[in-house]
N, C-alpha and C positions, 0 to 999 in steps of 0.2 A: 337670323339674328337670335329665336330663340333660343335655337340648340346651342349657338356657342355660349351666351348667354347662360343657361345651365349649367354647361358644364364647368365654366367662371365660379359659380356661386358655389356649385356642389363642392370643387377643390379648397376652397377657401372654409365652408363650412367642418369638412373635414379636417380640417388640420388643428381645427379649436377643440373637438371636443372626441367623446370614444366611450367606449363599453368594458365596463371590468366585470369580469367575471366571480363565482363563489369560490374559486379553487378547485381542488382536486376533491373535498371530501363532498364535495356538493351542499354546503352546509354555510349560513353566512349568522353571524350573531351582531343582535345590532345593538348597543348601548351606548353609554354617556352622556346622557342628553334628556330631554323631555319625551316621552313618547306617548301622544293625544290618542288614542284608543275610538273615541266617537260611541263606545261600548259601554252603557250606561251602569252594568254588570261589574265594569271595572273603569275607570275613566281612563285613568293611566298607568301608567308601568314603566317599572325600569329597564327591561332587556324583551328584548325576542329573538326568536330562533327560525331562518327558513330553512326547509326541507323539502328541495322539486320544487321550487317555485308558487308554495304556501306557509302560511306561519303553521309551526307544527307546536310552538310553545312558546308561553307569555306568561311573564310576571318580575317576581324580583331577581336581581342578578343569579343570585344564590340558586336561586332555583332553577333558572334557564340550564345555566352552565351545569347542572346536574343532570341533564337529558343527555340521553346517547348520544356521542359525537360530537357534544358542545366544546370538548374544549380543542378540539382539533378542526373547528371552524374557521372560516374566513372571518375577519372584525371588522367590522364598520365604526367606527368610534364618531357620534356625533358632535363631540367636543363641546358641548353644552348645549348645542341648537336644539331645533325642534322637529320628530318628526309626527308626519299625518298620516289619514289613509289618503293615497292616491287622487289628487283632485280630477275629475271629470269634467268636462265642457259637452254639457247636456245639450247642445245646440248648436251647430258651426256647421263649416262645409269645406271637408278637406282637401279638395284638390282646388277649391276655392282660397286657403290661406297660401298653398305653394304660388300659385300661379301667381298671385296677388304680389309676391316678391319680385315676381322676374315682369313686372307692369309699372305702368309710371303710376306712383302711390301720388295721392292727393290729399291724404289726408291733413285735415291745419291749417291748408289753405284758404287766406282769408280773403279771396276777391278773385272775381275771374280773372283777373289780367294773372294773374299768380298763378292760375290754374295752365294760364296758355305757355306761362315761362316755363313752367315746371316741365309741361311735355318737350318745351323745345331742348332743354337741356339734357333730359333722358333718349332725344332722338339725335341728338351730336353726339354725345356716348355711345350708341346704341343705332347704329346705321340701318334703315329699315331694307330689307331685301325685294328685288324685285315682285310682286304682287303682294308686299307683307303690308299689313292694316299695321298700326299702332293702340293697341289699348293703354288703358289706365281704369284706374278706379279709387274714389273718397272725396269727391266737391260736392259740398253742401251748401245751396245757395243761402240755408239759413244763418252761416256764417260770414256772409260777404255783407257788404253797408247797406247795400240795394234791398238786401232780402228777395231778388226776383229770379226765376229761371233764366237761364243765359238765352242765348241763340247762338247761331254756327256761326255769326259771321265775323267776331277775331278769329276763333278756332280758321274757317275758313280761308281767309286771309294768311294766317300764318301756315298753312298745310294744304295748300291749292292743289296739289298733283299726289299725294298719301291720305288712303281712309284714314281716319282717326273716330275712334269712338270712346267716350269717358264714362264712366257708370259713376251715378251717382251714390253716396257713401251706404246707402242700404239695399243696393242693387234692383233698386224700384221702377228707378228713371234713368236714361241714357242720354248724351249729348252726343248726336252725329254732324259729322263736318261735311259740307258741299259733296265731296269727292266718296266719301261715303254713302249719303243721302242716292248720288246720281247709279252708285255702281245696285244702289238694291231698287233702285226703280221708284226711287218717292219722286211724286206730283201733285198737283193740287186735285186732282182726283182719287189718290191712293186714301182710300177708307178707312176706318177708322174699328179695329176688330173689337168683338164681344170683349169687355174687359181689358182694355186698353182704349189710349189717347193720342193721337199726336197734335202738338203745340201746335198751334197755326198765329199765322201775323193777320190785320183786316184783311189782307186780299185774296187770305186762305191758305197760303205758302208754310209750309213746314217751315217750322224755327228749328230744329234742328233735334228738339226734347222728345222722345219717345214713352210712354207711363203704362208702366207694365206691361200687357200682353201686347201692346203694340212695338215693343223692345224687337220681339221674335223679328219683324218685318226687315231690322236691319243686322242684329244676330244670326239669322241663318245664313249671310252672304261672308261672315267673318268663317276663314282656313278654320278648316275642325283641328285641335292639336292631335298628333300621334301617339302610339302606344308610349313609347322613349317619354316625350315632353311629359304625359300624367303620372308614369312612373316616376320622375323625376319631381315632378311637383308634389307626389304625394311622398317621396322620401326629404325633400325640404320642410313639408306639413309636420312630418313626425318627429321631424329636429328639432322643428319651432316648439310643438306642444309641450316635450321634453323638458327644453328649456324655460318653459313657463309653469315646469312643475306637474304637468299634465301627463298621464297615466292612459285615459281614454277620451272618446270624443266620441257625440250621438250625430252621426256625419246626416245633419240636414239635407238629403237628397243625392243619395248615392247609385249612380249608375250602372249599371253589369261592367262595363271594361274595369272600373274602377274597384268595384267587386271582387273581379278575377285578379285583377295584378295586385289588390291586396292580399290578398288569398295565397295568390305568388310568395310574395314577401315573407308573411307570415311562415311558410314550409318552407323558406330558405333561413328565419330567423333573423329576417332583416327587417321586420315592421318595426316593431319598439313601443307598439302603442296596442290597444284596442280601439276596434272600430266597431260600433253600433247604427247598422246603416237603416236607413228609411227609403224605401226605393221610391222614384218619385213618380206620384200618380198620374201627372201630364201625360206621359209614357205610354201610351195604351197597350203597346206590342209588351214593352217588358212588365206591365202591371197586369198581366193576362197569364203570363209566364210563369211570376211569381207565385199568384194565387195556384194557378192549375197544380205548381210542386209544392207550395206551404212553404215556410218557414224556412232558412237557414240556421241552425245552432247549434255553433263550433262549441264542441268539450272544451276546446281550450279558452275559449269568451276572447278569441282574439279576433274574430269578423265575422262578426252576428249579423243576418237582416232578418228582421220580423215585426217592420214597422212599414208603414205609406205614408208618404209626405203630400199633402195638399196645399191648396192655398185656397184661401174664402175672399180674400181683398188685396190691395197693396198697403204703402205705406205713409206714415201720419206726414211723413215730412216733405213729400211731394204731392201730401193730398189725395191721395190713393185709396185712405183708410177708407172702409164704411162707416158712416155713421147713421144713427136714427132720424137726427135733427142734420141741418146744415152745417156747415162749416162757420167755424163766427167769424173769421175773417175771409172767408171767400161764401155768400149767401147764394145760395139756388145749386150750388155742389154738395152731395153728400157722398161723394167718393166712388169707390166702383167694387163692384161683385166679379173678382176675374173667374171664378166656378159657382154654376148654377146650383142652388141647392140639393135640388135632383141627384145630381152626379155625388155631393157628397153622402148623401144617401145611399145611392147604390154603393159606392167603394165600401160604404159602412157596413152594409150589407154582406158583400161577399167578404169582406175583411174577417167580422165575425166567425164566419162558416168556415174560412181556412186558415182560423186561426193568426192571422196578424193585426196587429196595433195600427191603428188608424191617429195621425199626428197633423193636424188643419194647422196652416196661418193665420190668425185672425187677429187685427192689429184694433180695428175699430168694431164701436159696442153694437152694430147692424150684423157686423160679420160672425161676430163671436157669440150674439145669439142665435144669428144664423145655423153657426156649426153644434152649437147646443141642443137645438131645437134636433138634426138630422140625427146625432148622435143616440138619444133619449127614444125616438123615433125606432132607431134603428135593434136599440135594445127591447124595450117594448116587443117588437116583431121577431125577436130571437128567442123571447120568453113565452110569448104567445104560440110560436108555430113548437115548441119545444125544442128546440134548435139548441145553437152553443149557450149555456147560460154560464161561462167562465168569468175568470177574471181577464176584463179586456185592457181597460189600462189604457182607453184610447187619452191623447193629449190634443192639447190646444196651445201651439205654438205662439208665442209671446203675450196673447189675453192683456191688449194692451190698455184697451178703453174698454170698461166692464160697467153698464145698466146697473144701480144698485139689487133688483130682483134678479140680475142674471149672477151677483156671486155666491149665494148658497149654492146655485144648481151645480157646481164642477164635486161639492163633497156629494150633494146628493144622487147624481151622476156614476158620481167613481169615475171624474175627469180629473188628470194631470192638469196642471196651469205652467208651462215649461216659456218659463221669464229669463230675462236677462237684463240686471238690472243696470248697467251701464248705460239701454237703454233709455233711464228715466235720467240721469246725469246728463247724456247728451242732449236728449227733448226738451228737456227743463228750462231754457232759458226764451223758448215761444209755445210749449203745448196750451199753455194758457189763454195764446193768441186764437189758436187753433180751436178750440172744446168750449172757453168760455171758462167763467169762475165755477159755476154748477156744476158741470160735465167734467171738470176737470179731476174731481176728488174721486172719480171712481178710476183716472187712469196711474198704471203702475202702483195698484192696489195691495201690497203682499200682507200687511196688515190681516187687511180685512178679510181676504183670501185666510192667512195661515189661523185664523182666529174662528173659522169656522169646520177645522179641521184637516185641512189637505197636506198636502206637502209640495214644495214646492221645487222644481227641478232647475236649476241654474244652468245657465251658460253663457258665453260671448258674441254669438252670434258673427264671431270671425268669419272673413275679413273686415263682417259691418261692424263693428268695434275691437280694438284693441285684445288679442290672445293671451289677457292677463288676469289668472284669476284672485291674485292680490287686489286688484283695481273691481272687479266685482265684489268682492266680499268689503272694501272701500263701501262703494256705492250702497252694499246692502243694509250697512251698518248705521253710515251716514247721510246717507240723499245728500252727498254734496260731490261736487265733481273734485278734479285735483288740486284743482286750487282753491280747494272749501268754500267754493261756492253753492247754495247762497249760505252764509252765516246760520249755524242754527237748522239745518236743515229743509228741503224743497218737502212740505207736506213729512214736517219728520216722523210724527205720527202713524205713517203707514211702514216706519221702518222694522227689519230683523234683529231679534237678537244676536248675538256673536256666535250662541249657539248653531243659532239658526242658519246665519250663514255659512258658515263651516259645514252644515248639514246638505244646504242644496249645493255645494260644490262637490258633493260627496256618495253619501250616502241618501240622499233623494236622488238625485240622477240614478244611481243604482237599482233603486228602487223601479225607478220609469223606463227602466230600462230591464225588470224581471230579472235583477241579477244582485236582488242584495243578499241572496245566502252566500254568498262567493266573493262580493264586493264591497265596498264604501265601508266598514267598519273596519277596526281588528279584533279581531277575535283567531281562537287555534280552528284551522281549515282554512281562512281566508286565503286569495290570494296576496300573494306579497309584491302590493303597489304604493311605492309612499313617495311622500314628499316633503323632503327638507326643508324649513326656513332659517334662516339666523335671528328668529325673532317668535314670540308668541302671539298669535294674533287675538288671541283668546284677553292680554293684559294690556297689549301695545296703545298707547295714547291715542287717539283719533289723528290727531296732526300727524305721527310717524308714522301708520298705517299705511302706506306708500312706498317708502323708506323701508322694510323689507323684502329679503330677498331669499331666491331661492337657490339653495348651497348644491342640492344633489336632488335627482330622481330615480328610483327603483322602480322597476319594472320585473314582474314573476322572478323578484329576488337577483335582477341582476342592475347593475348599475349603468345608467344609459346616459348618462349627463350628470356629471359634476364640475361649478363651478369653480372660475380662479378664484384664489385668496382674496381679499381685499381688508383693508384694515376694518378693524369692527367700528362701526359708527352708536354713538351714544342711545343704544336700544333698552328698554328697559321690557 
């Protein structure tokens, strides 16, 4: 089912969209339009010039077109729109967005019954093959009336003879059905691992909910996909990014196949993106491999890994987080530690020594002092034995619930804080249930964060939200979701400037990713990655901030996506 499945989607994908090249002089000049620079030296400019897949000159028309071989260039005529440098999704997980299209999507769904129709409709479409499981992924029980964890037993009922497994919207928690449960061997004595949960009813019986590391129990019995399917997934991933105006993506947990067949890609010219990978520390075999050769980094910044992705806890919305105190609405839980400190320790340790970025999950303010403490620790012990004393750049992925004492430490540190602030739109309408009115002011802090000096690196966190980074720079601006809620903004106070946000979609991720002499700004050297809008988001009204859209993507000067016409809507 998958593979036909693919190849469905891929034919269809193809046919909407294509790649235009610089011409024959190799040469593209881009003008008519706004062109945002991010380059404080110059904000903006009227034309530029690439050359091999860098800007080789910027400024006013006059003068571009007065460079060698400007007038025998290809033109790009923005036709009044706007463009940027390249936005970046500082945080996702790419073969995570592909695959996520060819799965029964959940997102929106507002009730389990909804949950259970939706699969049934994507498995009458989509005929499951002999030993084939059913995935999906995006049910938030915080969306349904009940507000409660399901159990298997609709799912069950409707899917008595097919696994079926649904991951819930932040990939924290799982719902497994009967014939699932049975084929990995859950009973009321299957235990319960280090950093991980399973739901039980009184009589001890698995509900069917898996939480975090206990997910593994019924994930390792799901068909591994093959080379084909991730190749596949990860050429949908780069269509998707494309079209959401996206240039590059710091791939949250990238594994060696995925590695290689980017890799692939890229020497055939068929990636279209940058990839910034974090190999993932779980891994022992390939985090051992890693370190033993150092660093991967392509001249070309088209599949870099020089980062380790950990995890310190799970997440807020299935109660996963760490916290200090309890939960306020669930007392005597304060969440769970899926890696002992220890560990993140040593990874921080040898990470230092061979030279890679060390990048923790830490959603709750236990976890995220947690990884503060190892990290501090770690440098300490790299200063002392005389060791690496470089710029390490380690991050802290989404730094969601932050101890008022624990936000100086990420500038004092020299820690990233790599947020996604969609995020704080989607949690916003129960973290307060969750944290409490006190606790609650230090969660999705970027205020307080950027006010002490850091920078801060944006992403989506795709598939667990929406691959849109018009809808983050939204959220960054306004703390309100898309239908402006609440009024006024959620804690508006901790919000970004315009600049700002435009920065971590940009040239902060750049940064956090060791690669802003070559990225996130324009400037002459840079590479030539930009992004189209039909709209300024720097002037655009709050209410319309939505309502734009993205007309075309450039990638090292070549055009990878541009969209259809459509009439111009009243943007100002």
């Amino acid at each position: 089912m998958l593979r036909a499945l693919l190849l469905l989607v891929l034919f269809v994908s193809c046919s909407v969209s294509g790649r235009t090249g610089v011409g024959s002089s190799g040469l593209l000049l881009i003008s008519g339009g706004t062109i945002v620079t991010l380059n404080d030296a110059r904000p903006e400019v009227e034309a530029l010039l690439v050359r091999e897949g860098r800007i080789s000159a910027m400024g006013t028309l006059e003068q571009v077109l007065a460079e060698p071989g400007a007038l025998e260039a290809e033109r790009f005529d923005l036709k009044g729109e706007v463009l940027y440098p390249g936005f970046v999704d500082g945080h996702a997980h790419l073969v995570g967005i592909g695959m996520n299209l060819l799965q029964v999507d959940l997102m929106g769904t507002s009730s389990y019954q909804a949950v259970v129709q939706r699969v049934e409709r994507f498995v009458e479409q989509n005929p499951v093959a002999e030993g084939g499981w059913v995935m999906g992924r995006g049910w938030d029980q915080n969306d349904w009336p009940e507000q409660r964890f399901p159990t298997h037993n609709l799912l069950s009922l409707a899917f008595p003879d097919v696994p079926v497994v649904l991951s819930r919207v932040d990939g924290h928690a799982i719902l497994a059905n009967r014939k699932a449960m049975d084929l990995a061997g859950i009973n009321r004595s299957t235990a319960d691992p280090e950093g991980g949960a399973i739901l039980r009813d009184r009589q001890g019986r698995a509900t069917g909910v898996f939480i975090d590391n206990a997910e593994s129990l019924i994930l390792r019995h799901v068909p591994a996909a093959d080379d084909f399917q991730v190749e596949q997934a990860i050429r949908l991933a780069a269509e998707a990014l494309q079209k959401a105006g996206l240039t590059a993506i710091h791939d949250a947990g990238i594994d060696q196949r995925t590695v290689d067949l980017c890799m692939q890609l890229a020497a055939r010219g068929e990636l279209g993106i940058r990839v910034y990978g974090m190999v993932p520390g779980s891994n022992t075999a390939q985090l051992d491999a890693w370190l033993a050769r150092g660093p991967q980094i392509d001249p070309t910044d088209q599949v870099t890994v020089r980062a380790i992705k950990l995890y310190a806890d799970g997440a807020l919305g299935s109660r996963g987080a760490a916290l200090l105190e309890d939960y306020s609405d669930d007392p005597g839980n304060r969440g769970l530690l899926v890696t002992p400190a220890e560990r993140i320790r040593e990874v921080a340790d040898r990470a230092i020594e061979a030279g890679f970025q060390v990048c923790t999950h830490a959603i709750g303010d236990r976890a995220n002092r947690q990884v503060l403490d190892a990290y501090e620790a770690a440098f300490e012990a790299a200063r002392a034995s005389g060791g690496n004393p470089g710029d390490h750049r380690f991050r802290v992925e989404h730094a969601q619930v932050l101890s008022p004492q624990d936000i100086p430490r990420f500038r004092q540190l020299g820690v990233i804080p790599s947020m996604q602030t969609q995020h704080q739109t989607s949690d916003a309408p129960w973290a307060e249930d969750r944290l409490g009115a006190q606790r609650v002011r230090g969660a999705y802090a970027w205020r307080s964060l950027l006010d002490t000096g850091v920078v801060i690196c944006g992403g989506s966190d795709a598939p667990v939200e929406v691959l849109d980074p018009i809808a983050s720079f939204r959220a960054a601006v306004t703390r309100t979701d898309a239908e402006g809620w609440p009024d006024g903004g959620w804690f508006a106070e901790e919000a970004m400037t315009r600049r700002e946000a435009l920065l971590h979609l940009s040239a902060w991720p750049a940064y956090a990713a060791f690669q802003e002499d070559r990225l996130g700004v324009l400037r002459p050297g840079t590479r030539a990655d930009f992004t189209v809008l039909d709209a300024d988001l720097r002037a655009l009204p709050e209410p319309e901030l939505d309502q734009a859209r993205v007309t075309a993507t450039i990638f090292n000067g070549e055009v990878v996506f541009r969209a259809r016409p459509r009439p111009r809507a009243a943007l100002r």
